[in-house]
MARVEX-722343 format. One record per atom (N, C-alpha, C, CB): residue number from 0; residue in one letter; chain; x negated, y, z. Coordinates in steps of 0.02 Angstrom, whole numbers. Glycine has a CB too. Example, Ala and Ser with C-alpha at 12.3 -4.5 7.8 and 13.67 -1.06 7.14 Angstrom:
% MARVEX-722343
[0; 'a'; 'A'; [-660; -284; 390]]
[0; 'a'; 'A'; [-615; -225; 390]]
[0; 'a'; 'A'; [-660; -165; 390]]
[0; 'a'; 'A'; [-565; -224; 452]]
[1; 's'; 'A'; [-642; -112; 354]]
[1; 's'; 'A'; [-684; -53; 357]]
[1; 's'; 'A'; [-645; 2; 394]]
[1; 's'; 'A'; [-704; -30; 286]]
END
This chain:
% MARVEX-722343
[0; 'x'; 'A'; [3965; 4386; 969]]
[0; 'x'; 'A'; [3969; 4318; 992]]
[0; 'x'; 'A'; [4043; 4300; 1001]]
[0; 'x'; 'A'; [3930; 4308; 1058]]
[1; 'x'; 'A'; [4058; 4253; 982]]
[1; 'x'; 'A'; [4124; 4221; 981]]
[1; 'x'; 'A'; [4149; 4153; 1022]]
[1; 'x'; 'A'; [4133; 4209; 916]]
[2; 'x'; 'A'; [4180; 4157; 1067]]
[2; 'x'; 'A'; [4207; 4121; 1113]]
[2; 'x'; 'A'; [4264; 4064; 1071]]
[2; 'x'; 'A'; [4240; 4174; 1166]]
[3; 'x'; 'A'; [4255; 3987; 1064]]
[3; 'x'; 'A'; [4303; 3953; 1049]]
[3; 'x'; 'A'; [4356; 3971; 1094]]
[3; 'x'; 'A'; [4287; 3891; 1048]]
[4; 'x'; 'A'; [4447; 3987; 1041]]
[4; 'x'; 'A'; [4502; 4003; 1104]]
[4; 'x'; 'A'; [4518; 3937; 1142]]
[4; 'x'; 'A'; [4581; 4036; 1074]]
[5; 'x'; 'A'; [4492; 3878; 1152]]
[5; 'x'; 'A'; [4479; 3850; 1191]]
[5; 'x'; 'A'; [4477; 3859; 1267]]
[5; 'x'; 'A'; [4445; 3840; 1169]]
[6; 'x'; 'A'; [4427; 3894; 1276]]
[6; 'x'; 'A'; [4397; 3909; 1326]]
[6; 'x'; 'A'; [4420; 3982; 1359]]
[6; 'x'; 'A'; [4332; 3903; 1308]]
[7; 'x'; 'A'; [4494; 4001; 1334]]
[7; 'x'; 'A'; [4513; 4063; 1347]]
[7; 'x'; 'A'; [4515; 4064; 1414]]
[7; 'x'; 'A'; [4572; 4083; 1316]]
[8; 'x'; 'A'; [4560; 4005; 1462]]
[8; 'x'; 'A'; [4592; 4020; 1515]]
[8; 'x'; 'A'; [4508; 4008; 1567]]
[8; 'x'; 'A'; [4672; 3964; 1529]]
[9; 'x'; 'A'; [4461; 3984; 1531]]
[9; 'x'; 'A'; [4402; 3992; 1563]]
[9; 'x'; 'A'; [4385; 4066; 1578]]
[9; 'x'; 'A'; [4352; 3961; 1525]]
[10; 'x'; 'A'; [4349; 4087; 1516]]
[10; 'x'; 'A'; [4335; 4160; 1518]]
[10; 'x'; 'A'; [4401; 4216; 1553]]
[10; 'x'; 'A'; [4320; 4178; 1435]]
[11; 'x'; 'A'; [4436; 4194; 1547]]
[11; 'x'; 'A'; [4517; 4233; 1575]]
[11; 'x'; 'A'; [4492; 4232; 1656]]
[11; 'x'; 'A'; [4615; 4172; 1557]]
[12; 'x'; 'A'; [4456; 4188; 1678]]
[12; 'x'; 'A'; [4480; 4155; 1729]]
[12; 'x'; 'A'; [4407; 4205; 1772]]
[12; 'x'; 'A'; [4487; 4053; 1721]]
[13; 'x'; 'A'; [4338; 4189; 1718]]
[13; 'x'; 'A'; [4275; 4206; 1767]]
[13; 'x'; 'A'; [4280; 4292; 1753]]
[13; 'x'; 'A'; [4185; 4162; 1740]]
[14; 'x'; 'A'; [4309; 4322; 1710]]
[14; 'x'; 'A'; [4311; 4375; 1693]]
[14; 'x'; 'A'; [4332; 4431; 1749]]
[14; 'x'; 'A'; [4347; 4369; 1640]]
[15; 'x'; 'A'; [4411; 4414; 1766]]
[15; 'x'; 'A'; [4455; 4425; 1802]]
[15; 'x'; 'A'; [4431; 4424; 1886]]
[15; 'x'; 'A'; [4503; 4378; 1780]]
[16; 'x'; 'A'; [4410; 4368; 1919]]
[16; 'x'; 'A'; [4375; 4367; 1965]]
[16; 'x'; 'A'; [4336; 4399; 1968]]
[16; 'x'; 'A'; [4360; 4329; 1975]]
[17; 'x'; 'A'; [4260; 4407; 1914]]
[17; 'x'; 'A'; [4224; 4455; 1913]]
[17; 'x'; 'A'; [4222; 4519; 1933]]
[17; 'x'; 'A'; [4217; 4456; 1876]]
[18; 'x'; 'A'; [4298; 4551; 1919]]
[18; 'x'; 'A'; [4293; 4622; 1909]]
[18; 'x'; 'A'; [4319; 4636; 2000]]
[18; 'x'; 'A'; [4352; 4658; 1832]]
[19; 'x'; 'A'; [4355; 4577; 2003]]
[19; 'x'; 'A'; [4402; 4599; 2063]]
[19; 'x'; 'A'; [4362; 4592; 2129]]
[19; 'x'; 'A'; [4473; 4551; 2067]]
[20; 'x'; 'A'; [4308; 4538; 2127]]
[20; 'x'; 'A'; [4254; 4509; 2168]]
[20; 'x'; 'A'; [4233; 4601; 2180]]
[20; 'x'; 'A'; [4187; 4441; 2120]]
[21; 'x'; 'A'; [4206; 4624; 2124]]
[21; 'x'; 'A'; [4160; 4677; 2120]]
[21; 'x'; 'A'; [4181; 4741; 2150]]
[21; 'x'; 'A'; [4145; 4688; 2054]]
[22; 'x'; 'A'; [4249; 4754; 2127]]
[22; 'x'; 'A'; [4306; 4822; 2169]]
[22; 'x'; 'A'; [4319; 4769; 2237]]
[22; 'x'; 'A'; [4411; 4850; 2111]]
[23; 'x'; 'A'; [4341; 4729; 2262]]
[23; 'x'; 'A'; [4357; 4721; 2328]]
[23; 'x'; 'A'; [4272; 4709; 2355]]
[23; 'x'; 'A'; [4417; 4653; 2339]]
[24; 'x'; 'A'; [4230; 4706; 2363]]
[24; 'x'; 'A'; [4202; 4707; 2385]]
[24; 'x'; 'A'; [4168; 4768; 2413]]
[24; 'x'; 'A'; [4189; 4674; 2363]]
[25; 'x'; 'A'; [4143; 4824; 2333]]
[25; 'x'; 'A'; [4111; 4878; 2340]]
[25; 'x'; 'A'; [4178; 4922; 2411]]
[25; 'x'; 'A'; [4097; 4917; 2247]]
[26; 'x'; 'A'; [4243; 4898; 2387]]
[26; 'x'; 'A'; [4295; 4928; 2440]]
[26; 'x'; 'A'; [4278; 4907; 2508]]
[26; 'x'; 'A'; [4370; 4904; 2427]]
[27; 'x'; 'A'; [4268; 4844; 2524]]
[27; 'x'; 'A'; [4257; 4847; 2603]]
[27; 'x'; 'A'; [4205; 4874; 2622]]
[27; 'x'; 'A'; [4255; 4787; 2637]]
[28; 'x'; 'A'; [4166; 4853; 2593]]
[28; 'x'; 'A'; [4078; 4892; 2610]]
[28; 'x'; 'A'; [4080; 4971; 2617]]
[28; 'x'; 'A'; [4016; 4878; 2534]]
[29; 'x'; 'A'; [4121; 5026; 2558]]
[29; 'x'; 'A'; [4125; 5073; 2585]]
[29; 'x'; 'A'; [4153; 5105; 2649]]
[29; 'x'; 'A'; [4138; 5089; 2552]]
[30; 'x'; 'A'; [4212; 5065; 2648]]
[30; 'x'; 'A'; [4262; 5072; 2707]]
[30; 'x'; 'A'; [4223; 5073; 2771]]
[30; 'x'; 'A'; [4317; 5011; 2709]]
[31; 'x'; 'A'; [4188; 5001; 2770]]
[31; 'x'; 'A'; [4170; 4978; 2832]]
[31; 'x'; 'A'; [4124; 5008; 2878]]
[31; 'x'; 'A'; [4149; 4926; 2823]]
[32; 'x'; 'A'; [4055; 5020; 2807]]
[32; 'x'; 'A'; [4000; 5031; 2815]]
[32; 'x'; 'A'; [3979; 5109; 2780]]
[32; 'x'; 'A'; [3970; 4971; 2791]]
[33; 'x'; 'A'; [4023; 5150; 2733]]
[33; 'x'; 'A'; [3993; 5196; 2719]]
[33; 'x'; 'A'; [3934; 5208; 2657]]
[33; 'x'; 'A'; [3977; 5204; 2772]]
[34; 'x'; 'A'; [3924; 5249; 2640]]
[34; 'x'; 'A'; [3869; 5245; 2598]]
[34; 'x'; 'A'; [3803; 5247; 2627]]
[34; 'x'; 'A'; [3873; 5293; 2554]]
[35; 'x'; 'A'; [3748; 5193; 2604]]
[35; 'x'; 'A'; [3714; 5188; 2637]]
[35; 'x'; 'A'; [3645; 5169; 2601]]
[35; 'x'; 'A'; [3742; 5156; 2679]]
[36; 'x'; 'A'; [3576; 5157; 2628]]
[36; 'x'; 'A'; [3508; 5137; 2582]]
[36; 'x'; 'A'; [3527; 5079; 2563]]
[36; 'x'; 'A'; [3432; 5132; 2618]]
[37; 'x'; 'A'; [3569; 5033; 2577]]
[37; 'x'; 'A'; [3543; 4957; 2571]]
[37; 'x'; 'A'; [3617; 4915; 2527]]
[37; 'x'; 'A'; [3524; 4919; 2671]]
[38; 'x'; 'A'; [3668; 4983; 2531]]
[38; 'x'; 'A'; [3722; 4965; 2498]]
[38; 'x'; 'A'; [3722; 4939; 2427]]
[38; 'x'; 'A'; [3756; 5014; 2501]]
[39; 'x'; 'A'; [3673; 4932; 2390]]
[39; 'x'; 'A'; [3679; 4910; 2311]]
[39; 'x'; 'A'; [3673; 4822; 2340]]
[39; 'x'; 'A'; [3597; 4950; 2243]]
[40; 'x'; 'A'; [3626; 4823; 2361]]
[40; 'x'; 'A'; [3596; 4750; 2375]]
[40; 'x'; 'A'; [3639; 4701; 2429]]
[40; 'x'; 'A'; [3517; 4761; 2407]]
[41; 'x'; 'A'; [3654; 4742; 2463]]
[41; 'x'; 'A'; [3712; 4709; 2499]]
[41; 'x'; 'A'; [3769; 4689; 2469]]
[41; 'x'; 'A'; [3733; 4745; 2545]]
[42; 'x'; 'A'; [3807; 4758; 2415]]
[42; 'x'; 'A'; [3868; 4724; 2371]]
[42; 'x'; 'A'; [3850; 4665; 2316]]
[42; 'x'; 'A'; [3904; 4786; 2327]]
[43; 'x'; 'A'; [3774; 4670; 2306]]
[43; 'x'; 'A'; [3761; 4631; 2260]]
[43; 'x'; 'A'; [3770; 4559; 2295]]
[43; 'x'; 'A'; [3694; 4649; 2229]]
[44; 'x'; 'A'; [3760; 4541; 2357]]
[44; 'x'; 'A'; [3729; 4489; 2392]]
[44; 'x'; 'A'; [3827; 4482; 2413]]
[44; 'x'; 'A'; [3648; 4510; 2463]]
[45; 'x'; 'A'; [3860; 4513; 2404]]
[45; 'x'; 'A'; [3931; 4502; 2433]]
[45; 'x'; 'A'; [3965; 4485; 2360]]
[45; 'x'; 'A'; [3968; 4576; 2479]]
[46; 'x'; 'A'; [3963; 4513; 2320]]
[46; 'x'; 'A'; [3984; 4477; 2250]]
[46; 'x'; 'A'; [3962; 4403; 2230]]
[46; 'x'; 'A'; [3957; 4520; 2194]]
[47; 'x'; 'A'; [3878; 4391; 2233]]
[47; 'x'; 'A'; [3875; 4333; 2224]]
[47; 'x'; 'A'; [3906; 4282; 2281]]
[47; 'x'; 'A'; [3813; 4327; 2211]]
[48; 'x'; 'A'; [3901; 4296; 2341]]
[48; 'x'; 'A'; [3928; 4232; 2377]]
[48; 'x'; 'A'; [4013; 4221; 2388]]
[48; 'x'; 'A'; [3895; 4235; 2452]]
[49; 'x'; 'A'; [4034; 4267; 2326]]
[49; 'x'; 'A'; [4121; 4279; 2335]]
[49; 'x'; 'A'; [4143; 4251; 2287]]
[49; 'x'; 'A'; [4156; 4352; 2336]]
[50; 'x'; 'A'; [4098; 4260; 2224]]
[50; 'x'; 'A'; [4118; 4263; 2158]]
[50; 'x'; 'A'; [4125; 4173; 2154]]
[50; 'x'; 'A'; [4057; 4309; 2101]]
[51; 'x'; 'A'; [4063; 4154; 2191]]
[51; 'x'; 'A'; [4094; 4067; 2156]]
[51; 'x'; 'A'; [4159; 4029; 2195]]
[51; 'x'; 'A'; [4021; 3998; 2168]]
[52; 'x'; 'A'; [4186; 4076; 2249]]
[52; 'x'; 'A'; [4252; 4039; 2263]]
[52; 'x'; 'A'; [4307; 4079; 2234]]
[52; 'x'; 'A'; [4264; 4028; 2342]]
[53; 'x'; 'A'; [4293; 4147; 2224]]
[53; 'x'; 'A'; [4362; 4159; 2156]]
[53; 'x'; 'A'; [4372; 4142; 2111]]
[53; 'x'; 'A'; [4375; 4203; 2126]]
[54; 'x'; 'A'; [4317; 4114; 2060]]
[54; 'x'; 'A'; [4326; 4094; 2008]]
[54; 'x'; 'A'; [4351; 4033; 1969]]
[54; 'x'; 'A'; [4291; 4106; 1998]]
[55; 'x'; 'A'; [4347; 3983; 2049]]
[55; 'x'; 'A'; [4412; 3917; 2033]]
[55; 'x'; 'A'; [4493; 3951; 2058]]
[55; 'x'; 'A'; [4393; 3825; 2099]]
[56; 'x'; 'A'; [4485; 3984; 2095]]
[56; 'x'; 'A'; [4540; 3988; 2130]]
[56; 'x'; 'A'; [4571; 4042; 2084]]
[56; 'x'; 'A'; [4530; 4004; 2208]]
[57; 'x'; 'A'; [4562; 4075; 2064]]
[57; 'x'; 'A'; [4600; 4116; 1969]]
[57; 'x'; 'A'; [4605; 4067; 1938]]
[57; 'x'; 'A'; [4549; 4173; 1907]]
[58; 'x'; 'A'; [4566; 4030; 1917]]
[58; 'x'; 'A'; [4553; 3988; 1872]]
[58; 'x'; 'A'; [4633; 3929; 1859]]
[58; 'x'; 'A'; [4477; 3951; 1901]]
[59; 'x'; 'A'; [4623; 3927; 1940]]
[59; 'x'; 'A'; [4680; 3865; 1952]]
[59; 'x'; 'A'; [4736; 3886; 1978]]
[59; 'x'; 'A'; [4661; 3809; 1998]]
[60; 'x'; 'A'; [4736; 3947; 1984]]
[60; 'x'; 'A'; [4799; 3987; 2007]]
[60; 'x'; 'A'; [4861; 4024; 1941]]
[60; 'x'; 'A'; [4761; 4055; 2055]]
[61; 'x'; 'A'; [4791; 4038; 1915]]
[61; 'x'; 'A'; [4847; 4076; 1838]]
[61; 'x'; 'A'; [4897; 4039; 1816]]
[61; 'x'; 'A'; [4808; 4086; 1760]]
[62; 'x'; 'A'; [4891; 3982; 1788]]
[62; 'x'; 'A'; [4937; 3937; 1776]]
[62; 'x'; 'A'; [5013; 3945; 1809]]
[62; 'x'; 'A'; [4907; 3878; 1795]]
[63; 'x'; 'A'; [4993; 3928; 1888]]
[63; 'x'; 'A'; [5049; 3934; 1912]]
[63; 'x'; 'A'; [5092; 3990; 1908]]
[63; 'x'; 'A'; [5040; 3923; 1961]]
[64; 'x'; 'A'; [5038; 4039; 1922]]
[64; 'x'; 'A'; [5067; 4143; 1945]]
[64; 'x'; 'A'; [5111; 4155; 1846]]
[64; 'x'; 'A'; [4935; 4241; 1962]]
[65; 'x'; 'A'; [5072; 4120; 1805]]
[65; 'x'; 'A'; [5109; 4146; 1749]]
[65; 'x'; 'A'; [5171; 4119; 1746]]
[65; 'x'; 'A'; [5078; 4136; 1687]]
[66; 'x'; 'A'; [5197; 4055; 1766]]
[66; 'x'; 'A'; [5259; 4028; 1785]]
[66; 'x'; 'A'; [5304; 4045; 1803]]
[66; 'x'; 'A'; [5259; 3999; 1813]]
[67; 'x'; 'A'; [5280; 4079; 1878]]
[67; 'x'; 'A'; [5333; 4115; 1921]]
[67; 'x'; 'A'; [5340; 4171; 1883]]
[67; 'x'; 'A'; [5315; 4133; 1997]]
[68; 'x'; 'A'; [5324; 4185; 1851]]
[68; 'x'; 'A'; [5307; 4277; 1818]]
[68; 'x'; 'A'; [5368; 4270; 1768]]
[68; 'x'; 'A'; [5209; 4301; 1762]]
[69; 'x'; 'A'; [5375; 4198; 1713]]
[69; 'x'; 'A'; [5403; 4180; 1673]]
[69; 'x'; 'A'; [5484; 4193; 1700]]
[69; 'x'; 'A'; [5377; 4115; 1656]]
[70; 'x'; 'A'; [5489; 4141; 1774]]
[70; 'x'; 'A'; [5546; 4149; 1813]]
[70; 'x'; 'A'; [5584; 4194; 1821]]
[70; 'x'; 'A'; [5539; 4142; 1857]]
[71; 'x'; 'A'; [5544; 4247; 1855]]
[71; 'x'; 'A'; [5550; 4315; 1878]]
[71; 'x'; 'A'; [5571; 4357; 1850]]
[71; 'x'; 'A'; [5508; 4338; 1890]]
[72; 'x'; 'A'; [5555; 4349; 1754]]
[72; 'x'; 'A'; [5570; 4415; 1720]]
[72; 'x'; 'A'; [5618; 4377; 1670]]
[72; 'x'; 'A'; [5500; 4463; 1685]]
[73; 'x'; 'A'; [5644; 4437; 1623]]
[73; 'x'; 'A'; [5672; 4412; 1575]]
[73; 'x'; 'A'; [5656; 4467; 1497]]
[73; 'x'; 'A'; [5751; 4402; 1603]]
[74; 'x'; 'A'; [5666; 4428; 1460]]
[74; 'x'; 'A'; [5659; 4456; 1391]]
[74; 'x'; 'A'; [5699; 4512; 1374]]
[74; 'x'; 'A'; [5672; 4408; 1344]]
[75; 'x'; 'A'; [5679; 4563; 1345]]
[75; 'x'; 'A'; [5698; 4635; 1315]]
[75; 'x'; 'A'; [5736; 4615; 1256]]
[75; 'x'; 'A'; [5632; 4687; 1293]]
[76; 'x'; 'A'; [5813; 4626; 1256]]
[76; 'x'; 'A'; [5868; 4614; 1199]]
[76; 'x'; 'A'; [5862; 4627; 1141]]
[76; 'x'; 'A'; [5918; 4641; 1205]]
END
């Protein structure tokens, strides 16, 4: 399946959140709580109610963060 590059900084955007939603979360839950019976369903239930406010906020953040990044560095001679 093929994604118009259109829609890159979309997929860039739900992708990215995705993964990070998924490691910071499974991270606090272990930390907090340990391994436990109810831990799948709980990270599951903590990803979905996380994931739809990361995924504007990447979304609408990249833009900027690649900017400063631009600033920040400089090109190899």
């Amino acid at each position: 399946m093929q994604i118009p590059a259109r829609f890159a900084p979309l997929l860039f955007g739900a992708l990215l959140s995705a993964i990070m939603v998924a490691i910071v979360s499974a991270f606090v839950l272990l930390t907090t709580q340990g391994i436990h019976s109810g831990l799948a369903s709980q990270w599951l239930k903590s990803c979905l109610t996380t994931w739809p406010i990361a995924f504007p906020t990447v979304t609408l953040i990249a833009p900027m963060v690649r900017k400063i990044v631009g600033r920040l560095t400089v090109q190899a001679a």
